[in-house]
N, C-alpha and C positions, 0 to 999 in steps of 0.2 A: 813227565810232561803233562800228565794227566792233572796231577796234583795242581799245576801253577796254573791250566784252563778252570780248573775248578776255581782256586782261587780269584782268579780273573773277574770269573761270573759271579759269584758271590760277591764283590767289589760293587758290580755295575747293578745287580738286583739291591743293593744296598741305598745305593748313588738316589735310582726313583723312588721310593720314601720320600728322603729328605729332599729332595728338588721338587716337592711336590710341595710339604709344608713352609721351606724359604719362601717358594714361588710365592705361596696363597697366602703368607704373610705383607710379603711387600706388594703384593698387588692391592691389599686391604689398607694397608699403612698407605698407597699413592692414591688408590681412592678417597679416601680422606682427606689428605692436603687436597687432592683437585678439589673435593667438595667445597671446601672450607675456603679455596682462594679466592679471592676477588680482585686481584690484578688478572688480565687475560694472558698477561705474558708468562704469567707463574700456569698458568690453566694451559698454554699449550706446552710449555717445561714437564709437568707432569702428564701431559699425554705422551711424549717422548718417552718419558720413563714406564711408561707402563708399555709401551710398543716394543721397547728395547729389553726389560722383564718375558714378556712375553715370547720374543724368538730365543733371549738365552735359556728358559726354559725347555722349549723347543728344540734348540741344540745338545740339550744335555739328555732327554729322555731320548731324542733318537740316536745321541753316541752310546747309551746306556745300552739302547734296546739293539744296535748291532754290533756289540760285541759280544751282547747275551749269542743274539744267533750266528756268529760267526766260529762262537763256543762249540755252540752243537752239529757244526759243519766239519768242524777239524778232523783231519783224518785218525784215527785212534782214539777217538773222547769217546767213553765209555759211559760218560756222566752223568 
């Protein structure tokens, strides 16, 4: 049991790295187009996408970060 909370955690410490560099790319890539648009309907299209980047980020570092600690609650994790 130990083994697969380990693995687990290791999974989810893995997970924010990379949600961290997707994020900070697309939010650099939707900066840009907002910069560069000049229809306003395209300028609030990409405020959507940056709102919407922004909580699935949010959602993934805080599923990340409770299963980190749901790891070291377990009864018998040694880890």
């Amino acid at each position: 049991m130990n083994e697969v909370i380990q693995t687990i955690n290791q999974i989810a410490e893995g997970i924010k790295p990379l949600s961290i560099a997707v994020a900070g790319i697309a939010l650099v890539v939707i900066g840009l187009l907002w910069m560069f648009a000049k229809d306003p309907q395209k300028k609030e299209m990409y405020t959507g996408w940056f709102v919407n980047v922004a909580i699935g980020f949010a959602i993934v570092w805080l599923g990340a970060s409770i299963v980190t600690w749901l790891g070291t609650k377990t009864v018998g994790f040694s880890g």
